[in-house]
N, C-alpha and C positions, 0 to 999 in steps of 0.2 A: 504494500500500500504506500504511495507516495503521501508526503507532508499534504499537498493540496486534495488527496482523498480523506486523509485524516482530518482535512479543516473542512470539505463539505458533507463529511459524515455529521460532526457534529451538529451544524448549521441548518441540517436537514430534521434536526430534532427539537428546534425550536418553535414551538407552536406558535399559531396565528395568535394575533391579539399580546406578544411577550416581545421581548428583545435581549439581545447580549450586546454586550461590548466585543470591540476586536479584540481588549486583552481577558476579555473571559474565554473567546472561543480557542485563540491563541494556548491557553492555561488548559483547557479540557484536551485541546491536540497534543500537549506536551511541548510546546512552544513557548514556555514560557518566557516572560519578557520579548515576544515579536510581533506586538499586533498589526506591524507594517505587513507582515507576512501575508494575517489573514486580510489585508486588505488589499495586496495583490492577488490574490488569489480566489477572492471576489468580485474583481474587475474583470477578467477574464471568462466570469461566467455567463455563459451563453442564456436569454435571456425568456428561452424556450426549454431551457433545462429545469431540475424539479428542488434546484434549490433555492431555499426562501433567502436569498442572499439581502432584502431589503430587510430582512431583520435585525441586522445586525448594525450600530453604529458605536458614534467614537465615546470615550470615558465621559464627556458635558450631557450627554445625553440627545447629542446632536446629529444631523443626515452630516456627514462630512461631504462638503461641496469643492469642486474642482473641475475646469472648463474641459481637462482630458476626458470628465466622464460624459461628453455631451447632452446633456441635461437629465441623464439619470437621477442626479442628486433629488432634482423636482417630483418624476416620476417615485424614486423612494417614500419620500415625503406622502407621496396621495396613495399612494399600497398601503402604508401603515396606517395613515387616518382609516382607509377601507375596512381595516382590519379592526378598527376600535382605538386605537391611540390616537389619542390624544398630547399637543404640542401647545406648549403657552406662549405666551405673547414673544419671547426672545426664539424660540421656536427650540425649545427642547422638551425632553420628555423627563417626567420622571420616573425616574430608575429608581425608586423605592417602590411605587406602583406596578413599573411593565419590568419591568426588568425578569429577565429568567431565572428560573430557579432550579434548575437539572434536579432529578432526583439521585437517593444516594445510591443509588445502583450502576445509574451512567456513571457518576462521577468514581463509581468505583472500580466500573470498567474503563475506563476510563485511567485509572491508575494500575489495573490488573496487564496493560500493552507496555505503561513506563516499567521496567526495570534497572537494572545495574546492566549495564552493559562492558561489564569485564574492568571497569576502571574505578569500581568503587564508589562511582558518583549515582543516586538514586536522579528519576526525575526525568532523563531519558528516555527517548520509542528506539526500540530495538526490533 
């Protein structure tokens, strides 16, 4: 399994109406510390594929905007209103409210892929 199958596995388990952060899904991939990662790696997704990549945004709570993404950011935005979120006036959401909550099953399969990878270090996909 490549890092970008481990990042849209997870991605794919975030239900409608929730959201993560790039460094939550980043952290459930075993990425931790690279939420640039999963945000290359949800650029790339094809728009017709079955991942809810509009669930996913940055630590404010916000659609991270950028003219490369030619106005997906916008499109984001109106998926997740679709969805039930809700955005206040500076245009974030709150992540106390939507935010995701994996159950501790994922999160523990989730740590059952990291192991020691021969160097003593835990925390790593092997």
């Amino acid at each position: 399994m490549t890092t970008y199958d481990r990042i849209y596995a997870i991605v794919r388990q975030i239900p409608p109406g929730q959201v993560a952060t790039y460094g939550q899904v980043a952290e459930l991939a075993g990425l931790i510390g690279k939420p640039r990662l999963v945000g290359y790696a949800l650029y790339r997704v094809d728009m017709a594929d079955d991942i809810p990549w509009q669930r996913v945004i940055n630590a404010k709570g916000e659609v991270s905007h950028s003219v490369l993404r030619n106005g997906t950011d916008y499109l984001q935005r109106a998926i997740l209103e679709e969805e039930g979120i809700e955005f206040n006036a500076k245009g974030r959401v709150d992540l106390k409210r939507y935010r995701w909550r994996p159950s501790e099953a994922l999160i523990e399969q989730a740590m059952g892929v990291m192991g020691d990878g021969g160097d003593g270090e835990m925390g790593r996909w092997v």
